[in-house]
C-alpha positions in Angstrom: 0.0 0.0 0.0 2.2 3.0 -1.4 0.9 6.4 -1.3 0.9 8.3 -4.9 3.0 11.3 -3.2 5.4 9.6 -1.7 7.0 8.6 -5.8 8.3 12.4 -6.3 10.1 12.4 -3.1 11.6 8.7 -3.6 12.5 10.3 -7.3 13.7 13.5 -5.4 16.1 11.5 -3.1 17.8 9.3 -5.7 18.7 12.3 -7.4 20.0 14.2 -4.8 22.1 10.8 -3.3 23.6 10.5 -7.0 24.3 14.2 -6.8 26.2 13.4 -3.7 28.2 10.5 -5.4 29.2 12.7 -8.3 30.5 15.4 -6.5 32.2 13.2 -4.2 34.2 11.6 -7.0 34.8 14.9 -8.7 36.7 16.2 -5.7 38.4 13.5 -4.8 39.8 13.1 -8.5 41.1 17.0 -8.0 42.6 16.4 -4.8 44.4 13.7 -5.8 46.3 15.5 -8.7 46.6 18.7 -6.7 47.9 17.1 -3.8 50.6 14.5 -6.0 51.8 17.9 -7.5 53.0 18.8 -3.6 54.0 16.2 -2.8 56.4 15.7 -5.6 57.2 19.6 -4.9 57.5 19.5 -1.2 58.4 15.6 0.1 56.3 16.1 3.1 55.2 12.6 4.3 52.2 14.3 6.0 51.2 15.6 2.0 51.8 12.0 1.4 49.6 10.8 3.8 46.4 13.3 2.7 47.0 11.8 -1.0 47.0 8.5 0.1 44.0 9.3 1.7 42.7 10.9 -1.2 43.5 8.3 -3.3 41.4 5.8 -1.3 38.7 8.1 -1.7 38.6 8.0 -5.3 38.1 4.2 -5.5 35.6 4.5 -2.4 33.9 7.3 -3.7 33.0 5.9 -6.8 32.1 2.2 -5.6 29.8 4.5 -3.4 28.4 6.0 -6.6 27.8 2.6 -8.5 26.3 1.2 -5.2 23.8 4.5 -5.1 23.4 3.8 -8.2 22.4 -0.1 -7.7 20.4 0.9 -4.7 18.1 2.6 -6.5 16.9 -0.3 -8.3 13.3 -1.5 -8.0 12.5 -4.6 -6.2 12.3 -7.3 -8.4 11.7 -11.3 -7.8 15.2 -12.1 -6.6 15.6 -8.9 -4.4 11.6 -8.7 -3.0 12.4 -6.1 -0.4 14.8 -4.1 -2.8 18.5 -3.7 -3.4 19.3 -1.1 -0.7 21.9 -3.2 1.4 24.1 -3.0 -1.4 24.8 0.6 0.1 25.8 -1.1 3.4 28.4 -3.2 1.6 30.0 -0.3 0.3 30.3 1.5 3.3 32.0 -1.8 5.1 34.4 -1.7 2.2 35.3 2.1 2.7 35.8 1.0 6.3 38.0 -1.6 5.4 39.8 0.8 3.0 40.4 3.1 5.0 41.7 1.4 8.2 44.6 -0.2 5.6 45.3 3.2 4.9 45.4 4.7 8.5 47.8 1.6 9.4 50.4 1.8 6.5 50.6 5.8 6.7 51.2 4.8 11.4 53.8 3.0 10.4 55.7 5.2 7.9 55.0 8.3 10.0 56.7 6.8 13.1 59.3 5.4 11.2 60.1 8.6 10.3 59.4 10.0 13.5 62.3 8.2 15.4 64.8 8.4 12.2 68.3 9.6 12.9 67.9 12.8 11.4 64.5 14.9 10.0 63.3 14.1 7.1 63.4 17.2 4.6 60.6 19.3 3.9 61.0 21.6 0.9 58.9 24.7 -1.3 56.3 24.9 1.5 55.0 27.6 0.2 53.3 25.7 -3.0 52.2 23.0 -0.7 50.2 25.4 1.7 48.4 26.7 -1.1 47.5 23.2 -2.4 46.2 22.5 1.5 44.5 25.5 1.3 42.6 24.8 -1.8 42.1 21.6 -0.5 40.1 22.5 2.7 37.7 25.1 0.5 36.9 22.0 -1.5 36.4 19.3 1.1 34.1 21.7 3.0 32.0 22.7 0.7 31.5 19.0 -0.4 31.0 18.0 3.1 28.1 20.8 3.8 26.4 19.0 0.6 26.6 15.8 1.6 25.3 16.2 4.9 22.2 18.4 4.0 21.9 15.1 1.4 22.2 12.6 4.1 20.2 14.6 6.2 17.3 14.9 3.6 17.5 11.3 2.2 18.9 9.2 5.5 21.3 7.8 3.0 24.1 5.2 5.1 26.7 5.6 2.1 26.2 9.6 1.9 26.8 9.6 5.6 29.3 7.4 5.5 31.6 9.5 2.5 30.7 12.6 4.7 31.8 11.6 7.8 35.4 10.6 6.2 35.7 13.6 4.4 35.1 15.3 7.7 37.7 13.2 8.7 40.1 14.8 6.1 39.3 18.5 7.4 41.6 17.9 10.6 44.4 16.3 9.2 44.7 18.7 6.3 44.7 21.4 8.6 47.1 19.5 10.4 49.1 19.3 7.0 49.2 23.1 6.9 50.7 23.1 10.5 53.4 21.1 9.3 54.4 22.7 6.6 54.0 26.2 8.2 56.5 25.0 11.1 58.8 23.7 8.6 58.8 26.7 6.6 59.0 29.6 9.3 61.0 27.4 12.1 62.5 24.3 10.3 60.7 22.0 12.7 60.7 18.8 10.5 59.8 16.8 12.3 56.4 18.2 13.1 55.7 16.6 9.6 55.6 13.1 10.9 53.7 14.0 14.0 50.4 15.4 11.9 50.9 12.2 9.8 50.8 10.0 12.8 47.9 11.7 13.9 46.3 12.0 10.9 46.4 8.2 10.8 44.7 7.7 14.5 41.6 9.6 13.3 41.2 8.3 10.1 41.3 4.5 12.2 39.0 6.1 14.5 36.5 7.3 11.3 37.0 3.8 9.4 35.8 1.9 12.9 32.5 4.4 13.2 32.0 3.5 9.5 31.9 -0.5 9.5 30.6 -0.5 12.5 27.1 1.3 11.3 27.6 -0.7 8.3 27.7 -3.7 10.5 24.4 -3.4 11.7 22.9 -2.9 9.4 23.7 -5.5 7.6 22.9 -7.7 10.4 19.5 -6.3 10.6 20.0 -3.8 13.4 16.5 -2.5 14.7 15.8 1.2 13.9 17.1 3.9 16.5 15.2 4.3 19.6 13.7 7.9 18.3 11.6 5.9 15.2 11.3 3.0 17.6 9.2 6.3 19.9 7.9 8.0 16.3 6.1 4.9 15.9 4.4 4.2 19.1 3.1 7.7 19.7 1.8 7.4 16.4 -0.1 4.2 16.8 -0.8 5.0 20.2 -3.3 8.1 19.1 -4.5 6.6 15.7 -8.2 6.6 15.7 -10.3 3.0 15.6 -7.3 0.9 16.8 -8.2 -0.9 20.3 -3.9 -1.3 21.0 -1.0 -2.3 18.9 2.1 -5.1 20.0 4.7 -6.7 17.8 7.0 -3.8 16.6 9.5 -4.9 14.5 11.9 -2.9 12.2 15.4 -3.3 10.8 18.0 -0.5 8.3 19.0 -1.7 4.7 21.0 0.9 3.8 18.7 3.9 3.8 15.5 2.2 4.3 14.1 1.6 7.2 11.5 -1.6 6.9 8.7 -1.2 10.0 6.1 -4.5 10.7 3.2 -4.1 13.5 0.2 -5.8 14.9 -2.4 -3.8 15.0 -5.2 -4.4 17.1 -9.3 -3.7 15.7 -12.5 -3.7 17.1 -13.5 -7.7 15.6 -16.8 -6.7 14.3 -16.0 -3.9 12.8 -16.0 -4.9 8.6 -13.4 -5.6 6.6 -13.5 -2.7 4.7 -13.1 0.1 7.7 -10.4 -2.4 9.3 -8.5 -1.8 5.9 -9.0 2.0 5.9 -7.8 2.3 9.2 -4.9 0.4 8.6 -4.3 1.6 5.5 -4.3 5.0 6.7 -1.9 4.4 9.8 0.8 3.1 6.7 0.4 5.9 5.4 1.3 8.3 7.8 4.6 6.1 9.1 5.7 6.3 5.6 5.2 10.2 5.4 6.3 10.6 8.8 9.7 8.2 8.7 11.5 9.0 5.2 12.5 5.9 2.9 10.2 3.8 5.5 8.3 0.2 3.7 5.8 -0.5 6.9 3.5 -3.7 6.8 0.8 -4.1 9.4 -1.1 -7.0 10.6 -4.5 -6.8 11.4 -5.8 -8.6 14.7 -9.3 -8.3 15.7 -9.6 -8.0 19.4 -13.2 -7.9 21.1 -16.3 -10.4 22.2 -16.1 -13.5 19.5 -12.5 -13.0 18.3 -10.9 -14.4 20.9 -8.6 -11.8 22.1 -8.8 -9.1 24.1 -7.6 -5.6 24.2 -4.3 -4.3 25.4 -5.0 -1.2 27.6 
């Protein structure tokens, strides 16, 4: 039971979470050459590790896309309830990705780090700019994504956000580096930002899979939809009680069951409506939501009774 309305905004949200995907490859493609140019102008391991990064990004970024892009697909006989957990699968990878990366870039930053003597850092100058450039770019594609993710509940938009986010601190950690190496000759500061740089991109990759995670193992909904739904059922007109909540994330969707209990002699056609109608409004009220209800009849004859 789908409501004509809700088609634009399902149309309306694919195109703004392939919007998202675009941009996020576009930038990440930019970065990459910008930031391979400083590095082979600078030698700065801590530019090194922001390309890496970067790199990582663009193969994440556009498995992201095609797995928007897959998500989007109708349900069909093989895939009944749709083909949104393919977004979920993406965001493990990007997980996995991106730990790798935060564990190779440790271990070359603290190799560094406790080397004889400071490894050089040269023509500053062009990398700061590049940095620079780099954080305008990253920002305004994170301010995107998350008024995307925030409008669509999309896990793989989130997901690209949040590590982009990420990438904010450690650039601007890149531009400390190279700023102390340029006005002071503190080297070795280089290798510091790396090695943090590494820490919170582990910390970003664990939040990642671990949302990932759940949902592929058929996490229930948050607690607030879990409330959103009750207070709804709880004042819907014609239903005697409700029990049975179930619900569990596929990626951006959220799938909702409930028993819904009816007066039993009321006919089968007002039992529908009400029913009906109480869909409805959990799929207008909880975005990207498929809800299926159960009708019980409660009352003399049907033996059940009521839940007060």
């Amino acid at each position: 039971m789908k409501t004509v309305a809700a088609i634009p905004d399902s149309r309306h949200s694919r195109r703004l979470n392939l919007s998202a995907g675009v941009a996020s490859v576009a930038v990440a493609v930019t970065l990459v050459v910008l930031k391979l140019w400083a590095l082979v102008m600078t030698g700065a391991l801590s530019v090194a590790a922001s390309l890496a990064d970067n790199a990582l990004d663009v193969m994440v970024s556009v498995a992201a896309l095609a797995a928007i892009g897959y998500a989007t697909r109708p349900a069909d006989e093989d895939h009944t309830f749709g083909h949104t957990s393919a977004e979920d699968l993406a965001a493990l990878l990007q997980s996995a990705l991106v730990l790798i990366s935060a564990g190779m870039i440790g271990v070359l930053a603290a190799l560094r780090l406790f080397a004889a003597e400071p490894a050089p850092v040269q023509a500053e100058g062009w990398g700061i700019a590049v940095m620079a450039v780099s954080v305008v770019l990253t920002g305004a594609l994170v301010l995107w994504q998350r008024h995307v993710a925030k409008a669509t509940g999309n896990r793989v938009v989130a997901a690209d956000s949040l590590h982009y986010l990420g990438d904010l601190l450690p650039t601007l950690g890149v531009l400390v580096a190279l700023g102390a190496s340029s006005l002071w000759g503190l080297a070795r500061v280089d290798s510091v930002i790396a090695l943090l740089a590494a820490l919170w991109l582990a910390r970003s990759g664990a939040s990642i899979g671990r949302g990932a995670w759940d949902a592929l193992m058929d996490h229930a909904a948050p607690p607030e939809v879990l409330d959103q739904v009750h207070a709804i059922a709880n004042d819907w007109p014609g239903l005697k009680g409700h029990h049975d909540l179930r619900t569990r994330m596929a990626g951006s969707r959220t799938f909702i069951g409930l028993h819904v209990e009816l007066d039993g002699e009321m006919s089968l056609n007002e039992a529908h409506r009400i029913a009906d109608g109480l869909e409805h409004k959990l799929e207008s009220m909880i975005p990207d939501s498929d809800v299926i209800i159960h009708l019980d009849p409660v009352g003399p004859g049907s033996g059940r009774v009521a839940r007060g």
